[in-house]
C-alpha positions as CSV (number, residue, x, y, z in Angstrom):
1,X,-31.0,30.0,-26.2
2,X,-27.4,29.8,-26.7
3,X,-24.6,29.8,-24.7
4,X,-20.9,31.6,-25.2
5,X,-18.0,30.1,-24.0
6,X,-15.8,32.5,-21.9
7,X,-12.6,31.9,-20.0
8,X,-12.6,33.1,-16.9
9,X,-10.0,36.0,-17.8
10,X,-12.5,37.1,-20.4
11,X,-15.4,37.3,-17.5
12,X,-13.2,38.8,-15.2
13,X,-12.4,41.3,-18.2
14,X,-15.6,42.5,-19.2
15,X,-16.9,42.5,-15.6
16,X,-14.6,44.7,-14.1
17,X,-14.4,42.3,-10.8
18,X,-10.9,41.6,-9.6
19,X,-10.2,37.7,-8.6
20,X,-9.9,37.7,-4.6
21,X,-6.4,36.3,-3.5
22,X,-7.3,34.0,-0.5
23,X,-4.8,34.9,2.4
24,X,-2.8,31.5,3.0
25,X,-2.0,30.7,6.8
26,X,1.6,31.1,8.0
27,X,3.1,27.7,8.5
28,X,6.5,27.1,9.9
29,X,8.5,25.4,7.5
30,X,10.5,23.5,10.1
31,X,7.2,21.8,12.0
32,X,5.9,20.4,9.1
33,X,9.4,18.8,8.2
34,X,9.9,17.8,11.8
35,X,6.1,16.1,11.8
36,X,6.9,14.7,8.3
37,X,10.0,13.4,9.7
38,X,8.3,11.5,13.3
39,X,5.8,10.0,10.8
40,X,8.5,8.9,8.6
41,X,10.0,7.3,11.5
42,X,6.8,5.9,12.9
43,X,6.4,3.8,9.6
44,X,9.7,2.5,9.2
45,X,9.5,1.5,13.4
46,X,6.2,-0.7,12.2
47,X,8.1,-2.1,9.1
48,X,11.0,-3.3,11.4
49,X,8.7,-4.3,13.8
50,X,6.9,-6.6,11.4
51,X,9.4,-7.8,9.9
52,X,11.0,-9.4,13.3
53,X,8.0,-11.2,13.6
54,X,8.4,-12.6,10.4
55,X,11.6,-13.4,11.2
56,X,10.4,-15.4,14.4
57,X,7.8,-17.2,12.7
58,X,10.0,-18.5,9.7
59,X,11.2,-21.8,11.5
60,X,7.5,-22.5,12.5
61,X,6.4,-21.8,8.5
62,X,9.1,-23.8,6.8
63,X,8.1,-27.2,9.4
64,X,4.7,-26.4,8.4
65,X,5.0,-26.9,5.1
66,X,7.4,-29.4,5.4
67,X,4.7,-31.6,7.4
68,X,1.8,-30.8,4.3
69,X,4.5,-31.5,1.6
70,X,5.4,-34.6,3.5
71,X,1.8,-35.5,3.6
72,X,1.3,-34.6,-0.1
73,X,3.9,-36.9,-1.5
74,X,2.5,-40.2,0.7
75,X,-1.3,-39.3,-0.6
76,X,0.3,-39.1,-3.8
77,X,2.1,-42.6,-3.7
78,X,-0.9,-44.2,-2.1
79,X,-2.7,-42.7,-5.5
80,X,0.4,-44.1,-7.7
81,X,-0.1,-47.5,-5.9
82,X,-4.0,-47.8,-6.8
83,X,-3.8,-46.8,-10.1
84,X,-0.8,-48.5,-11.4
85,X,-1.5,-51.8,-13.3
86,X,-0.9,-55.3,-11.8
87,X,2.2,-57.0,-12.6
């Protein structure tokens, strides 16, 4: 059994069928801008939105890592102490 490769123009040749053109639905070319536009809108309203939070919580992240820096560095010279060598 073997098989022929054919392109669909060839099958539609030597069948004698016509392709059927699917009808597309009007759409009104100013809605879908205008809805593209409100979502547009909508997303940048969220990014502003989340970025004023940031914004209020920046104060409150900077002492917070001050305070584990700050605890960092006196672990670290209670570690320096133990370790270094009697004089």
């Amino acid at each position: 059994m073997t098989a022929t490769v054919m392109t669909t123009r060839d099958y539609e040749a030597r069948s004698g069928k016509t392709p059927r053109v699917q009808a597309k639905p009007k759409q009104n070319k100013s809605q879908e801008i205008t809805m593209m536009l409100l979502h547009e809108e909508l997303s940048r309203a969220r990014i502003r939105e989340l970025i004023t939070e940031h914004e209020a919580e920046r104060p409150w992240r900077r002492a917070r890592a001050a305070r584990r820096w700050s605890r960092l560095a006196r672990w670290a010279t209670k570690r320096a102490e133990r370790y270094l060598p009697p004089n």
